[in-house]
C-alpha positions as CSV (number, residue, x, y, z in Angstrom):
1,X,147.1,425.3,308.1
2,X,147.9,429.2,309.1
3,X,151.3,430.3,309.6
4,X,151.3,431.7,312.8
5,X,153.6,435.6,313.0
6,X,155.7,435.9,315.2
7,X,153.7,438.7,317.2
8,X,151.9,435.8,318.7
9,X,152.9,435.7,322.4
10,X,151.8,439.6,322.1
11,X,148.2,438.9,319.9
12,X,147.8,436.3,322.8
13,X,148.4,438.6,325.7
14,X,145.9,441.4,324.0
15,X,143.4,438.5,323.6
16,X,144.0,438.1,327.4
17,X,143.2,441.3,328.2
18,X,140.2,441.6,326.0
19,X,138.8,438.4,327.1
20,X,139.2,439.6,330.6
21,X,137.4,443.1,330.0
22,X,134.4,440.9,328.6
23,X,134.3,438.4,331.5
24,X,134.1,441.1,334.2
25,X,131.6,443.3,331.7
26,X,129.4,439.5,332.2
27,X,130.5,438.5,335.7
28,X,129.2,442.2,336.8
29,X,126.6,443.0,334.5
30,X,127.2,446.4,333.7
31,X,123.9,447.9,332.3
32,X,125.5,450.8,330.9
33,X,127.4,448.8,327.9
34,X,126.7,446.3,325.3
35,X,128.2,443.0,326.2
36,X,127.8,440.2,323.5
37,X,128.8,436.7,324.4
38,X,129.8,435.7,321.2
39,X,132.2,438.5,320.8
40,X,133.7,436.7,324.5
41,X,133.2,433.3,322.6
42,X,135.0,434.5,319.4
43,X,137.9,435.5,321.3
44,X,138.3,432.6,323.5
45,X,138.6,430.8,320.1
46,X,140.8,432.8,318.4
47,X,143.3,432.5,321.0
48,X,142.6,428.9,321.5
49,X,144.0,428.5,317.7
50,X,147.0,431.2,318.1
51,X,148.0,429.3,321.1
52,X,150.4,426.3,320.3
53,X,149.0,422.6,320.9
54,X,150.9,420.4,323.4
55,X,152.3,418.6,320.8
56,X,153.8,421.5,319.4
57,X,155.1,422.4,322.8
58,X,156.5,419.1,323.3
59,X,158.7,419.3,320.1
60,X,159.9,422.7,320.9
61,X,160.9,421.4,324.9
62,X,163.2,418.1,323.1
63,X,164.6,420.8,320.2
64,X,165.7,422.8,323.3
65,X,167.2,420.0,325.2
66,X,168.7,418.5,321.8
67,X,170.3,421.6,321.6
68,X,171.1,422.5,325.1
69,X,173.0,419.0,325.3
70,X,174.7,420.3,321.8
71,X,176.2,423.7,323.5
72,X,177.0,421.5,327.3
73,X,179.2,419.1,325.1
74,X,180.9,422.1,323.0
75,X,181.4,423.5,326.0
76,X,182.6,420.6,328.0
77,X,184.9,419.7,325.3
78,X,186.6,423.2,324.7
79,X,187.3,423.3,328.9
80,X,189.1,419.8,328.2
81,X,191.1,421.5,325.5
82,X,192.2,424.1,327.8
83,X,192.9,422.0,330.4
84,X,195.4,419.6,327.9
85,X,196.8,422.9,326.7
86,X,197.8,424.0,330.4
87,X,199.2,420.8,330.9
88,X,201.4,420.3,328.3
89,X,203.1,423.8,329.2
């Protein structure tokens, strides 16, 4: 499998824009230029396999949580410490 960079959210949005250049080029059919479907197809494709699979999104949502639970208990833990601390003066 490819290693995806991590330019990918910005190859993605550049694929957007591309794919939506060709669409209207179709949708209006603008005699003036060359518009190949496949080129639209190819595209569509390619951003289909930068973009990351819902399983893949679904691991990085619990690894956020996992660790968003992680920082909430740090953080409840030292405000408990500061409270004993207050007390005990």
């Amino acid at each position: 499998m490819k290693k995806k960079s991590e330019d990918t959210p910005l190859e993605l949005g550049y694929l957007d824009e591309l794919i939506q250049k060709y669409a209207e080029k179709i949708f209006k059919k603008i005699e003036n230029e060359q518009v190949k479907i496949g080129d639209l197809l190819k595209m569509i494709e390619l951003k289909r396999k930068l973009s990351p699979s819902d399983s893949e999104q679904i691991k990085l949502w619990k690894m956020l949580e996992k660790i968003r639970l992680e920082e909430v208990k740090k953080s409840s833990q030292k405000k408990k410490s500061k409270e004993n601390k207050k007390e005990t003066k």
